[in-house]
Structure formats: C-alpha cells, structure tokens
ROGU-115777 format. One record per residue (C-alpha): residue in one letter; x, y, z. Coordinates in steps of 0.2 Angstrom, whole numbers. Layout:
// ROGU-115777
VOVO  aa     c1     c2     c3
VOVO   A      X      Y      Z
...
***
This chain:
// ROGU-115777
VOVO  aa     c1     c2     c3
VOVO   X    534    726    926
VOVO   X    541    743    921
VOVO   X    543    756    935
VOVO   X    531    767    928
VOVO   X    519    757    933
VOVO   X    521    756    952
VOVO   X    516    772    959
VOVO   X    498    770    953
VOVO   X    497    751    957
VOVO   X    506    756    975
VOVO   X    500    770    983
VOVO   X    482    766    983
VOVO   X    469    777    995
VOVO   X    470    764   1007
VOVO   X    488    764   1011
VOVO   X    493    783   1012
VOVO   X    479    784   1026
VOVO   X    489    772   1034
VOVO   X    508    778   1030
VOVO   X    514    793   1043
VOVO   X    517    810   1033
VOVO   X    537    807   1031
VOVO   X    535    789   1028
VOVO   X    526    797   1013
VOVO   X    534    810   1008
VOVO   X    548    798   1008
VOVO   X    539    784    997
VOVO   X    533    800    985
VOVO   X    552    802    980
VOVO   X    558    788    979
VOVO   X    544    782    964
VOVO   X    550    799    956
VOVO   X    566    793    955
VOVO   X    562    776    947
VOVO   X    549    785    933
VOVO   X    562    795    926
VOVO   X    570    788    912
VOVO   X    585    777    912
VOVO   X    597    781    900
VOVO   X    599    766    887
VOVO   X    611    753    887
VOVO   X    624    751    878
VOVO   X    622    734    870
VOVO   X    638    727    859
VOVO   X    631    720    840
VOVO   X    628    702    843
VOVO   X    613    707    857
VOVO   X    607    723    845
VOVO   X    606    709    832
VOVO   X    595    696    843
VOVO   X    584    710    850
VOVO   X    580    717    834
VOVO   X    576    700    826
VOVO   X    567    692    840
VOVO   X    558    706    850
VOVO   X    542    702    843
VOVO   X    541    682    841
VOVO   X    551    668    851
VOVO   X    566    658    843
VOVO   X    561    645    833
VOVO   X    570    628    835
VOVO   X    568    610    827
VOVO   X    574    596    827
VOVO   X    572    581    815
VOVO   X    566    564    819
VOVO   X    579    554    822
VOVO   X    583    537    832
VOVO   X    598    540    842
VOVO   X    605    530    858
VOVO   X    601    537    875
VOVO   X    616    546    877
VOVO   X    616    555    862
VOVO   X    595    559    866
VOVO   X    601    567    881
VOVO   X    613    577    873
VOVO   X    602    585    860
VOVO   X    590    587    873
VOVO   X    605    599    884
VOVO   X    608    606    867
VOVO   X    591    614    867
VOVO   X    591    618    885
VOVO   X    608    628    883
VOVO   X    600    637    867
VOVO   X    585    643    877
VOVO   X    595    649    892
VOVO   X    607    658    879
VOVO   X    594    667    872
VOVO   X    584    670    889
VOVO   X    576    682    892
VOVO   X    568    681    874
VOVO   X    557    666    871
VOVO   X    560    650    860
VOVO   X    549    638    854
VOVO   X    556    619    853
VOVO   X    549    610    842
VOVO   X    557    590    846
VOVO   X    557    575    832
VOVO   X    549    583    818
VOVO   X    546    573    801
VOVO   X    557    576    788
VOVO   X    544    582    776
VOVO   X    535    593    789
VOVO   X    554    601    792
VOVO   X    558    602    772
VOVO   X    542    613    770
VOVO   X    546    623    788
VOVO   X    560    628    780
VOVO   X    554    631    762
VOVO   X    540    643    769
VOVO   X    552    650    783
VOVO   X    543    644    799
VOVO   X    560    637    806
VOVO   X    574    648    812
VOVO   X    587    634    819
VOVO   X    587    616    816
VOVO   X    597    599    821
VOVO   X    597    586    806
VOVO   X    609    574    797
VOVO   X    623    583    787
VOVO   X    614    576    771
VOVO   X    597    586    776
VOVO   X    605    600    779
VOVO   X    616    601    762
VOVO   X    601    596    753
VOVO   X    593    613    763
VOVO   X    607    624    756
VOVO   X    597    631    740
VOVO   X    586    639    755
VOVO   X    600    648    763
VOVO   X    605    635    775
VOVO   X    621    637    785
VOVO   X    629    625    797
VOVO   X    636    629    813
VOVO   X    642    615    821
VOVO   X    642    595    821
VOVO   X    642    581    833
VOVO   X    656    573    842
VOVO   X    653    557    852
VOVO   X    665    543    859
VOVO   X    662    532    845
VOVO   X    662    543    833
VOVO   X    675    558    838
VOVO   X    677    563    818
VOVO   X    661    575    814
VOVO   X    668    572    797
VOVO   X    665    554    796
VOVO   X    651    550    811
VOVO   X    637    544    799
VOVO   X    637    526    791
VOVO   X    625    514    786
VOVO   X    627    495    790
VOVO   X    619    484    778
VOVO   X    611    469    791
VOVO   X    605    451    789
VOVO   X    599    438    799
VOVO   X    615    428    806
VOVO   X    609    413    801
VOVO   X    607    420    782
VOVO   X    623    410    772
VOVO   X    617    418    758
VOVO   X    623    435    756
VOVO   X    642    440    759
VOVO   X    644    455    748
VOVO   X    633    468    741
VOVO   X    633    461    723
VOVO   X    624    446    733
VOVO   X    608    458    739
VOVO   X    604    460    718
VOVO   X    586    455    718
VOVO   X    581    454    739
VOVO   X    569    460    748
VOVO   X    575    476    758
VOVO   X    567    483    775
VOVO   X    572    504    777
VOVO   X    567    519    787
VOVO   X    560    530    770
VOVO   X    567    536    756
VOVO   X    574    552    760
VOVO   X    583    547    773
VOVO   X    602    550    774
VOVO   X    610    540    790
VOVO   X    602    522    787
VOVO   X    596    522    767
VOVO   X    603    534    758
VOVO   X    622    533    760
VOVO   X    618    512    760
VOVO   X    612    516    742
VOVO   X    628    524    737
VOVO   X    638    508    739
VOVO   X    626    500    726
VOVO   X    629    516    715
VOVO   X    648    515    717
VOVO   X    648    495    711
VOVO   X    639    501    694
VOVO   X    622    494    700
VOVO   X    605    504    696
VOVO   X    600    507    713
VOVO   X    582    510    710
VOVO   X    581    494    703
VOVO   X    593    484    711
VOVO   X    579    477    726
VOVO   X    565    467    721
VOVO   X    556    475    731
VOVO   X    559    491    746
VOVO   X    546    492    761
VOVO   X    547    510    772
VOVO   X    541    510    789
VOVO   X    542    529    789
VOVO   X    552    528    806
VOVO   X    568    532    810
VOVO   X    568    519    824
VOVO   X    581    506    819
VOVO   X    573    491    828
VOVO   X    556    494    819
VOVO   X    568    491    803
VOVO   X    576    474    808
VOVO   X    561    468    815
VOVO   X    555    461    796
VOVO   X    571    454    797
VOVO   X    565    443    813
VOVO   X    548    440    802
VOVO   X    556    435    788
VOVO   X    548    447    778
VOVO   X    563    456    773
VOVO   X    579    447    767
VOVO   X    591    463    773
VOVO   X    590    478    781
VOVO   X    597    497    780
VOVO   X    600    504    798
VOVO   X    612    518    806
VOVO   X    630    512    811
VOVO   X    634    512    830
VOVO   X    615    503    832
VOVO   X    621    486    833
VOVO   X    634    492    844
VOVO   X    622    500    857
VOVO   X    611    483    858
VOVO   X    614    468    871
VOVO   X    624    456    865
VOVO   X    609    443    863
VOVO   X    601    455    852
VOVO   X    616    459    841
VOVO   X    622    442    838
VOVO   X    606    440    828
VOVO   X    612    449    814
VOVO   X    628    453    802
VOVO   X    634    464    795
VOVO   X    637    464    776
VOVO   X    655    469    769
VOVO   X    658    476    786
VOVO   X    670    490    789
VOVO   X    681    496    803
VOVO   X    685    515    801
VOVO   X    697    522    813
VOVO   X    688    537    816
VOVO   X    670    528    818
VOVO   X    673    517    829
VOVO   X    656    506    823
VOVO   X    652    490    813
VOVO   X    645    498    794
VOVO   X    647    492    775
VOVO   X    644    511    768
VOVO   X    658    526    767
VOVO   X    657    539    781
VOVO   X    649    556    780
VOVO   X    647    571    793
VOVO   X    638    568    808
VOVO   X    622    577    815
VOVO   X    622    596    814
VOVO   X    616    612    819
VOVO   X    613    625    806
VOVO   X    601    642    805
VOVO   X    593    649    791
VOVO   X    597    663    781
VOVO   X    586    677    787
VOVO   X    592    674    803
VOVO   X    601    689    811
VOVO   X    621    686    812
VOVO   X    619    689    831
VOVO   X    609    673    834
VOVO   X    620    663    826
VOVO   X    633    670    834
VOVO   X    626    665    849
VOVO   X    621    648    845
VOVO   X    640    643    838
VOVO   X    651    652    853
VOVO   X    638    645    866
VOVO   X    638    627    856
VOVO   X    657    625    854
VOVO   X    661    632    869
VOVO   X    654    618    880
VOVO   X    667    605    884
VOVO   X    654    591    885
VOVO   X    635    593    882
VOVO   X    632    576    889
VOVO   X    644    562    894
VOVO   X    657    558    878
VOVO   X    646    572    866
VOVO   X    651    588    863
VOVO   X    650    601    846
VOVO   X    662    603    834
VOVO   X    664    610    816
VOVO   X    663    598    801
VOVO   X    676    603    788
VOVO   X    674    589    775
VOVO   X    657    589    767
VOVO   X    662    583    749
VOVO   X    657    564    753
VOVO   X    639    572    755
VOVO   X    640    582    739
VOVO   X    648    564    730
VOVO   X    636    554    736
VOVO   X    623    566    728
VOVO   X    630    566    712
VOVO   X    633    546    713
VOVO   X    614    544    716
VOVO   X    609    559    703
VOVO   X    598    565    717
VOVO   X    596    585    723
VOVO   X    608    599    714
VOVO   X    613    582    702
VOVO   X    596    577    698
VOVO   X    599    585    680
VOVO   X    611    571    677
VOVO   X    599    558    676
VOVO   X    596    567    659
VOVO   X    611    559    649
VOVO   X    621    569    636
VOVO   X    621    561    621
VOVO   X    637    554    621
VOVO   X    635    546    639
VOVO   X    620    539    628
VOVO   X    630    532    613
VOVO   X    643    525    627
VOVO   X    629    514    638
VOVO   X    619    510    624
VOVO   X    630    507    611
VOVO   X    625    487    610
VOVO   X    605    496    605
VOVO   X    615    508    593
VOVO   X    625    495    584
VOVO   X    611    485    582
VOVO   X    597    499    578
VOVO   X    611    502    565
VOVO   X    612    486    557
VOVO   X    593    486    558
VOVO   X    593    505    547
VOVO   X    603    493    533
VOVO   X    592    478    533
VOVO   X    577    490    532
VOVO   X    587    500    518
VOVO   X    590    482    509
VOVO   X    572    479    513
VOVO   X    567    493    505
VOVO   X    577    493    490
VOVO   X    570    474    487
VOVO   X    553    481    488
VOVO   X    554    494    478
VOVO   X    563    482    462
VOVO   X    548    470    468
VOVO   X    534    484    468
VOVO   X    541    491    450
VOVO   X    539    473    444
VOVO   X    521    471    451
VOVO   X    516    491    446
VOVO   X    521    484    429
VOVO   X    509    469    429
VOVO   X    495    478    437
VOVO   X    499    490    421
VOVO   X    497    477    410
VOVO   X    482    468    420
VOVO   X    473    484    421
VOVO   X    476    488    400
VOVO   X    467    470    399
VOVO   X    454    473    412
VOVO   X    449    487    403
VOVO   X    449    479    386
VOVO   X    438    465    393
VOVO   X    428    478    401
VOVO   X    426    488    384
VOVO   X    422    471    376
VOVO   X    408    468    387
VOVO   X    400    484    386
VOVO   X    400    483    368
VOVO   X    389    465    370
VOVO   X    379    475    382
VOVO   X    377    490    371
VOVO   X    372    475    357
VOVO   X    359    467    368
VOVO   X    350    483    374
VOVO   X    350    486    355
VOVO   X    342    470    352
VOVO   X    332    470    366
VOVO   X    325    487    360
VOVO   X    322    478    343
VOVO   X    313    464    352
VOVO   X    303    475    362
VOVO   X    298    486    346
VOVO   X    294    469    337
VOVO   X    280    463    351
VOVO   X    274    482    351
VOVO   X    269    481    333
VOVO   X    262    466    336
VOVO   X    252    472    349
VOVO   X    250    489    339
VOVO   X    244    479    322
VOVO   X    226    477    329
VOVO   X    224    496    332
VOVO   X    231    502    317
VOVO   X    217    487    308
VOVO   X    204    497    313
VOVO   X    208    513    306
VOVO   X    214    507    291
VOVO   X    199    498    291
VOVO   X    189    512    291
VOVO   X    201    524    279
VOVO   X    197    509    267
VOVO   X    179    506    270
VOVO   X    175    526    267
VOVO   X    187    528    251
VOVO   X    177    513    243
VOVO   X    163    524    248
VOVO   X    168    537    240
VOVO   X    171    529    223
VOVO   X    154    523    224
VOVO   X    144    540    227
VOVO   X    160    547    212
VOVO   X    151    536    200
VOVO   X    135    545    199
VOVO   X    134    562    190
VOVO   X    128    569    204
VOVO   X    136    563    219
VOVO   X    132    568    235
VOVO   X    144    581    241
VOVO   X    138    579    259
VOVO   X    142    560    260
VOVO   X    158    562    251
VOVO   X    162    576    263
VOVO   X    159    564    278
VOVO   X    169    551    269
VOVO   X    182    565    267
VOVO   X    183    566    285
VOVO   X    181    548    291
VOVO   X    199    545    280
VOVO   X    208    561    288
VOVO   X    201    555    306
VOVO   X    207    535    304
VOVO   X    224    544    298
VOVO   X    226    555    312
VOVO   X    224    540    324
VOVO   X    236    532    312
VOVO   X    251    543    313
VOVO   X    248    543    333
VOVO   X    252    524    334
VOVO   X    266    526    323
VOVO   X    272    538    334
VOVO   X    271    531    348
VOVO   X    283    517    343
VOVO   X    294    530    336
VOVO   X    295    538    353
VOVO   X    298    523    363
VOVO   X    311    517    351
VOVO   X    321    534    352
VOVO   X    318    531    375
VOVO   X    308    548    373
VOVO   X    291    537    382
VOVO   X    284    544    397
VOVO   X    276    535    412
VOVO   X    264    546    420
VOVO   X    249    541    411
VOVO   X    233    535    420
VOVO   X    233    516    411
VOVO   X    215    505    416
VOVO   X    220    490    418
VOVO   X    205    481    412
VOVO   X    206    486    394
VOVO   X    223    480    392
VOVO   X    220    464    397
VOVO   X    204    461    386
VOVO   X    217    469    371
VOVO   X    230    454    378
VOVO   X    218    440    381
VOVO   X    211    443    363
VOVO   X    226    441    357
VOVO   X    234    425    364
VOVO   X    229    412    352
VOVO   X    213    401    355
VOVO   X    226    384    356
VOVO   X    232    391    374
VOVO   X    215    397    380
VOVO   X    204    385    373
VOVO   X    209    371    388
VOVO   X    215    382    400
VOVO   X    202    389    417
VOVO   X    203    411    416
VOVO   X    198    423    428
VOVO   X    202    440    435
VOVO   X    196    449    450
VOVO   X    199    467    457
VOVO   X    203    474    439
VOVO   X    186    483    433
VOVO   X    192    499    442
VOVO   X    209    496    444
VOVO   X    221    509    435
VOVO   X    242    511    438
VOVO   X    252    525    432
VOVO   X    263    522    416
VOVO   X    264    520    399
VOVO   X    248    512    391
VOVO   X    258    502    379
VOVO   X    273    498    391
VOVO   X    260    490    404
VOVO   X    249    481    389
VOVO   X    267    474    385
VOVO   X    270    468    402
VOVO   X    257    458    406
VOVO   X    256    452    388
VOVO   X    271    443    393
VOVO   X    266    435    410
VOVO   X    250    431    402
VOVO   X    257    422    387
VOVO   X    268    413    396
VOVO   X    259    408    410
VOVO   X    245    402    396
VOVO   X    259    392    390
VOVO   X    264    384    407
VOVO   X    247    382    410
VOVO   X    244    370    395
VOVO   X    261    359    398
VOVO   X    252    357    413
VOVO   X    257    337    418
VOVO   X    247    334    436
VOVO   X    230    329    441
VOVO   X    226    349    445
VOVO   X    214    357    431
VOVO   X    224    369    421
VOVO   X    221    388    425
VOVO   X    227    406    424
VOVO   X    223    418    438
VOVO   X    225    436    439
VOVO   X    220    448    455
VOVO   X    224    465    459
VOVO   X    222    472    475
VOVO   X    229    486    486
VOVO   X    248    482    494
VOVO   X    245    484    513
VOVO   X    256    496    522
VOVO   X    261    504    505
VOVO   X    250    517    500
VOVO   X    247    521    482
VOVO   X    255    506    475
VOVO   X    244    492    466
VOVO   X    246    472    469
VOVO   X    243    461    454
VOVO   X    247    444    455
VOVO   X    246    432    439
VOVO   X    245    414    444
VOVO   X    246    397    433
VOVO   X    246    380    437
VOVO   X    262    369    429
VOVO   X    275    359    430
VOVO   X    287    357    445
VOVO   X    300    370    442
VOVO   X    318    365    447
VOVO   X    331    376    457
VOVO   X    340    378    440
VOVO   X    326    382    429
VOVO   X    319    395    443
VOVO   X    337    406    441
VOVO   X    335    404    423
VOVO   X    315    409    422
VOVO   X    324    430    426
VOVO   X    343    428    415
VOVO   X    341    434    398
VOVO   X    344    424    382
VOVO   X    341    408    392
VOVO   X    326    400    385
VOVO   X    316    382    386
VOVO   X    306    385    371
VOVO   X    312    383    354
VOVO   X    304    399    348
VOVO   X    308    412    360
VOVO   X    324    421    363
VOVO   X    322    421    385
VOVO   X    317    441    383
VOVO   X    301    441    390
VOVO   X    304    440    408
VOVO   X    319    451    409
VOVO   X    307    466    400
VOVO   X    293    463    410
VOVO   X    305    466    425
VOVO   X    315    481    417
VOVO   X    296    488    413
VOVO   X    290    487    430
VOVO   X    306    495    440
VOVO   X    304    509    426
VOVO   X    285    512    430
VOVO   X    292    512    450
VOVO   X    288    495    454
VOVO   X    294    479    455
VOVO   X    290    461    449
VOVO   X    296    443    458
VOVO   X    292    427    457
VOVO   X    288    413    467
VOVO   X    286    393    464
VOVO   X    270    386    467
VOVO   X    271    369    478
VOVO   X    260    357    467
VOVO   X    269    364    450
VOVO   X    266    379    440
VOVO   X    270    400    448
VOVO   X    265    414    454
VOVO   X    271    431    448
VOVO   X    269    448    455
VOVO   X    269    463    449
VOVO   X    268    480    461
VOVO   X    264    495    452
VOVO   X    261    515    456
VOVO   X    240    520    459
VOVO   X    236    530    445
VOVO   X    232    549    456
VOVO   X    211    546    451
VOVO   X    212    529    457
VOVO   X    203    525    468
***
C-alpha cells in the first residue's frame, strides 16, 4: 500500500482519544515524513525496459505440448518458476502444454510474449519476429545442436523391415503432422533417399498427442506396421518395455547419446517475440544461462547450428520452401523427361496421323463431290418426272372436270339452241313478233353467259387460280354424281345416304363434286365385283366429327372383295392401277383435294370384303 494512504486509514477518532498528546504529536510527524515524495529511483535500462512493457498486463509464458521424461518435465517446470521470480514483482501468466496450433495462432495474433518449443517450431515462428534465446542441455544429449532425433520403431518380432526403403507401403502410427521431434525430421530420411514422403505410407494415423507410448501402442495392436517417436524415449523405458521394439537403421551419435534412424537437429528452446522490450529478454537469457543446473543433468545453453532445421525444410518443401513444390520448368523436363519423350513421339504420330487424314479426307471430299454432282442430277431427274406427273395429273383432273362440266354446259346450249330455232321460225312471217324475238334475244345471251362461266371455271382451276371458300351443299353434287355413273354399276348395286339434305362444306363446288365422283365410282365398281354371299351396296353418311368443331364427317362405304396388304398400299400410290382402263389417279386426287379444302381422307378395310372411306371436311360458316 502506498504511504500516502496510511495517515487516513491509521489515525482514526478512535485511536487519537486513546494516544497521550506526545505520543501523537509524535505519530503526526512521522506520517509527514513518509507522504512526502521520495525522489525516484535510478533504474539501469534493462528494468526501465521491463517496467515500461509490463506495467500494465503480466508476462505472458507458454509452452508447447510436448512428452518429455520426468527429469526434463521437472526442469522446464523450474525454468518457469526462475522466469516468474526474475520478473517478480510484475506478474506472469503460465500457460503449460499448449497445442501446437492453439500456440501458432497466439503468436500470429500476439497473445504470447515467451514460449518453449522444438527448434523446428520456433524457426518455423521466425516470419513472426521470433527470436531464440537459449536451448536445452541434458545428460544424453549435451550438444543443443544436435539433441532432437527421430527413431523409426517396429515390433521386435517384425523380420520384415531393416531399412527405410523396406517401410515403402506400411502402415505408420505418429503424434500429428506438424510435429518436428518424432515425425517430421523422421520424414526427412525418406526425402534424402529420393522417396515422395507424402506418399510413401499407405496409410498415416495421428493420435494428436505428443505422448510417445500412445504412439507405439498401435504397434502392440497391430494396427500399425511402424512407428515415429522421439529419440531418448526407448532409452527412458524398462527394459521389458523397450525390448519390444527396434529400432530401424539405428544410429549412434556421439553427441546424442540415444538410439535414432533420423539426422540430429537443435534441441528445445526458449525464444520471445519481437515486440517484446530488449530488457525482458535480457532478463530471460542472463537469468537462463546463468543457472549451472535447472534440474539434475539439464541446464540452458545457446544453439549455434540451426541449418539442419532450415535443410530439412527445404528437403520437405515445407515453410519458407513451400514455393519449391512449384517446379521450374527445367526441374520439370528432368523428372519427367520419360512423359516428355514419349508426349513427343506421340506429337509425331498425331502429325503423321494428321497428314494421313487429310490425303484420306481430300480423297473422300472428292467423291462426295462427285456423289453430290450425281445426287443432284438424280434429284433434277426426279423433279422433272414429278413436274411431268402434276402436269398430267392436272390434265387428268381437267379431263374428269369436262366430264362432269359436259352436263351443264348441255343445258345452256340446250337452250341457246332451242330459242335460236325459235327465232327463225317467228323470222319467217312478215310480221314477226318483235316481243318473242326479243325474249329469244335474251334466253341466247343468258345460256351464253352461264356458258363462258363454266368455261372459266376450268380455265381458272387449270392456271391453280381456284379458290376454296365457297359454301358447296353437299346434296346436289351427289344427285349431279349419281346421275352420272352409268346404270350398269347402279342398276344391281343397294344406294342410300343419310345426314346429306343439310349438310354443306367449304370449297370449291367443282373440286368436291370431283371428289366424291371418284369414291363413288369406285366404290360402285367394287360394289359390283362383289364375290360373297353379302347383297352389294353403297353407303354414304355424313355427320358432325366429335371433339372437332366445324369440320364435316362423310363416310362412303361398299361392300367388295377381300382386299390384301399389298393392294391396300397400292389403293393411295399413283399410277398403280387393277383396272384396265384407269391410270391409279383417282384416289391420290381425292386425297390431294381434301387436304387442300383443310381436311383429310383415310381408308379402312372392311372385315367381310369391300372399304370404308372417310372424308373430313371444313363446315361451310351458314352450316348448320
């Protein structure tokens, strides 16, 4: 407590009631004398330094998790003890066996000011500003610059591996990967050998503790076929337990006085971080290596050598040398020049290759050239037949028109000729009649107009200029049809029609009288080959297509012979006829007719002989 605070907390009402008058006068001047200020101390630079740093927040000390044998525990532990009492009366925080990870990021973040680790932590620490101070010295290993090893263990009863080139393809038992003492430097022996060390073991299993007997323990368990623990372990068991195990391609060093396989490294250090103030680590390396003996056969000393660390770095291509896991092209070229030379001759094949396919596809372009040339000369061929027969089908089609036309244009001629006889009768009186002749006059003109309309008509359809959105009745044409067909087909064959007296489809008046002119005269002509015991008949129906609005269902129906499979196709190919006076039109325009009115036409094979055709058509719009 500072002195300023006694006079208050001493001399209390109580007390002076108590105290003679000297006595307190007394006691008064000697509390003056201790609140007046002391003059300040002169402190040399390594105490400024400490005070400066640590006035506000303790010391911070770590140290790493690491297995170690009793005696060397107990010395670490004194080590942290003499850094608390040569920092008293400031505080500092111990912060014992750490995890290495935990510490990597302490120090990272600059939550640690001191630390004790292996020589290969705390290289790997320098980017942070790391700086060692002093390393370990024990009985068995009294070189700090070569007191780490790794021994490389299997079961003594294991005849199977006597050198490292033998472990290629085992199963390995270690503390964790970034562990320097027991894995690490073991892994450098594999590297040195020429061996990939990452893929050397078939397989690696972590126990993520430095405790070497948790290590060998999977050797007892078979689990593991070797095992990666610190040098001086075996050394530190019973004999019992050690004679359990060998050690592979074992070493004796002079200056590590311990049974390993890997090349020695510096041993344990202590090291601070950069921010901390020169004076605390002044203090930390006088008070540390001025100790004869921390514990019994330890004590600190200065490690001078720490180029194995840096080599073995570089050998794994770990840390500052991770860069060299990215080779430079000619380290490339040198370990893969087996893959270059034969990528090589593989560039030449496929350069042969490709020269052989281009003669080959030059070859083949010119026959495709010529293929093509003839495809397209077949192909003008064709269309030229094709042009022929739509010409001839046209001809065809004008040809049953002017049939069909005759009996219209025998009426109006009819007529023109009956009032011109007329006329030369009432022109043989001397006074003729001028009102009958008149009427004559126009009965000719009238049966002339109508005619030059059915004239052109044809005209029309034969230059394609006919026009299908006429309101045809359906009931007419086929009187006009049926009249037509001669008395030979009709006179033994059974007719009827239902659904026609109202029915009316959109088109061309002369288009739809041709197209069921044709599926009635042949179904009139199948009806009269007709060779089973069924009457002979001719049907045709028209009704309204359901789920189809405004489109017409007729279906014309006979009775026949059995049609076979091959005269079925035949029935719809042009120019393919059974009768001795047709040409096999019919059919094919009474289909090309109804998918130019917007409908269809299809057939179907009646099963006791004869068919049934039918023909969709578009409602006329007044239909009903």
């Amino acid at each position: 407590m500072h002195p300023k605070c006694l006079p208050s907390r001493l001399l209390s009402p109580e007390l002076a009631r108590v105290l003679p008058f000297p006595l307190l006068a007394f006691a008064l001047f000697f509390f003056a004398l201790l609140s007046l200020p002391l003059p300040a101390a002169e402190l040399d630079g390594v105490s400024q330094a400490t005070a400066q740093l640590y006035q506000k927040r303790p010391l911070r000390v770590g140290i790493i998790s690491l297995w170690e044998t009793p005696e060397t525990t107990l010395a670490l532990t004194r080590t942290l003890e003499t850094i608390e009492k040569a920092f008293a009366p400031y505080p500092v925080e111990v912060r014992p066996r750490i995890p290495s990870t935990e510490l990597e990021n302490l120090i990272r973040t600059g939550g640690i000011d001191v630390f004790i680790a292996s020589s290969g932590f705390s290289m790997r620490m320098q980017p942070y500003g790391v700086v060692a101070l002093a390393t370990l010295i024990t009985e068995l290993q009294p070189n700090p610059n070569t007191g780490v090893a790794t021994a490389i263990i299997t079961r003594s009863d294991d005849k199977r591996f006597h050198k490292i080139e033998d472990l290629k393809g085992t199963r390995l038992s270690a503390s964790y990967n970034t562990a320097f003492m027991s894995f690490r430097t073991g892994l450098g022996e594999i590297a040195v050998r020429g061996f990939d060390p990452e893929n050397f073991f078939q397989s690696i299993h972590y126990t993520g503790d430095s405790e070497n007997g948790s290590i060998a323990r999977r050797l007892d368990t078979r689990e593991a076929d070797v095992a990666m623990v610190r040098a001086c372990w075996l050394e530190s068991l019973p004999d019992k337990i050690s004679r359990r195990y060998r050690v592979i391609e074992p070493r004796i060093d002079p200056t590590l006085n311990c049974v390993h396989t890997s090349r020695t490294y510096p041993n344990i250090m202590v090291s601070v971080m950069e921010g901390s103030a020169p004076g605390a680590a002044h203090i930390i390396a006088k008070t540390l290596l001025s100790i004869p003996e921390i514990a019994p056969g330890h004590k600190w000393g200065v490690a001078t050598d720490l180029r194995p660390v840096n080599r073995l770095y570089r050998e794994l291509k770990i840390e500052n040398y991770a860069y060299l896991r990215n080779p430079t092209v000619e380290e490339w070229i040198r370990n893969h020049w087996a893959e270059c030379v034969l990528a090589l001759l593989l560039v030449l094949g496929l350069a042969l290759h490709s020269s052989r396919v281009a003669y080959l596809v030059r070859i083949r372009t010119a026959e495709l050239r010529k293929s093509i040339a003839e495809e397209r000369a077949a192909q003008a061929r064709v269309e030229e037949l094709h042009g022929r027969m739509e010409r001839m089908q046209k001809a065809t089609v004008v040809g049953q028109l002017s049939n069909l036309i005759a009996h219209e244009l025998a009426q109006p001629l009819a007529a023109v000729q009956y009032y011109c006889e007329g006329m030369k009768t009432l022109l043989q009186n001397e006074n003729p009649d001028r009102k009958l002749l008149e009427m004559s006059r126009a009965g000719i003109a009238k049966g002339i107009d109508r005619t030059k309309e059915i004239v052109a008509k044809v005209r029309s359809y034969s230059k394609n200029q006919t026009k299908r959105d006429s309101s045809v009745p359906l009931m007419p044409a086929l009187d006009r049809i049926y009249s037509g067909i001669s008395p030979d087909l009709t006179g033994d064959v059974r007719f009827s029609a239902s659904g026609l007296a109202d029915a009316s489809v959109k088109g061309d008046a002369l288009e739809i009288e041709l197209l069921f002119n044709n599926l009635l005269k042949n179904a009139f002509e199948a009806a009269a080959m007709t060779s089973t015991a069924e009457s002979p008949f001719v049907r045709i129906s028209a009704a309204a297509l359901e789920g189809a609005s405004g489109t017409l269902l007729i279906t014309v129906e006979n009775s026949g012979r059995l049609l076979s499979d091959e005269a079925f196709r035949d029935l719809t190919t042009p120019l393919i006829t059974s009768k001795s006076a047709g040409q096999g039109l019919g059919i094919p325009i009474a289909t090309a007719i109804a998918e130019a009115s917007g409908g269809h036409l299809e057939f179907e094979r009646r099963p006791r002989g004869g068919l049934i055709a039918r023909v969709t058509l578009p409602l006329a719009s007044n239909a009903s």
